[in-house]
C-alpha positions in Angstrom: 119.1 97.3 106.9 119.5 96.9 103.1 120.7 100.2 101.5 120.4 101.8 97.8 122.0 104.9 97.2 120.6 107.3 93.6 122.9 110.1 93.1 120.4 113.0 91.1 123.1 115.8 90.9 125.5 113.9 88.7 128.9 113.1 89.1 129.7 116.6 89.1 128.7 116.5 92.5 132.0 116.2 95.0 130.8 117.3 98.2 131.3 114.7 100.9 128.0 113.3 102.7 127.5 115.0 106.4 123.9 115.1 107.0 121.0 113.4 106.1 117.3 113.8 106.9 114.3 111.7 106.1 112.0 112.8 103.1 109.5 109.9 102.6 108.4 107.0 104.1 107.9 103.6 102.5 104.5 101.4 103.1 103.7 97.7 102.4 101.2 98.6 99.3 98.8 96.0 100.4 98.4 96.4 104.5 100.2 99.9 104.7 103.0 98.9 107.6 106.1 101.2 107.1 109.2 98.9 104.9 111.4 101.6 104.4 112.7 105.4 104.7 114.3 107.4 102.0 116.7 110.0 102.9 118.1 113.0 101.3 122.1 114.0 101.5 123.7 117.1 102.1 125.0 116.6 98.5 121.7 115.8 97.0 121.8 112.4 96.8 119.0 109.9 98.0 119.2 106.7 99.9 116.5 104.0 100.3 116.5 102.0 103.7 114.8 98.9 103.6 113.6 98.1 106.6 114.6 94.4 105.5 114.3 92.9 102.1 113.9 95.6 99.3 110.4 95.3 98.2 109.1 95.6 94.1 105.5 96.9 95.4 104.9 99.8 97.4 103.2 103.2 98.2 106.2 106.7 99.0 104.7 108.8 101.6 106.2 112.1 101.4 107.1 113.2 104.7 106.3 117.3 105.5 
């Protein structure tokens, strides 16, 4: 699983990462299968899982 991590707190932030739960899905743009996840940290912090090779085009399904 290829992994990119976006801190949008800052570096102020220095909490440790506990828990993290899904907050959007990622779909092929052109025939909609699900590529990837994007999770959200305890601290705040996001993290894209590919579900494979990071892809340039796609569509972010929030999840509710």
């Amino acid at each position: 699983m290829n992994v990119q991590t976006c801190d949008h707190r800052g570096s102020s932030s220095r909490n440790n990462r506990i828990e993290a739960r899904p907050i959007a899905r990622l779909r092929n743009k052109d025939d909609g299968r699900v590529i990837g996840l994007v999770y959200e940290w305890n601290t705040g912090e996001t993290q894209t899982a590919w579900f494979g090779k990071a892809e340039r085009s796609f569509v972010t399904e929030e999840l509710r």
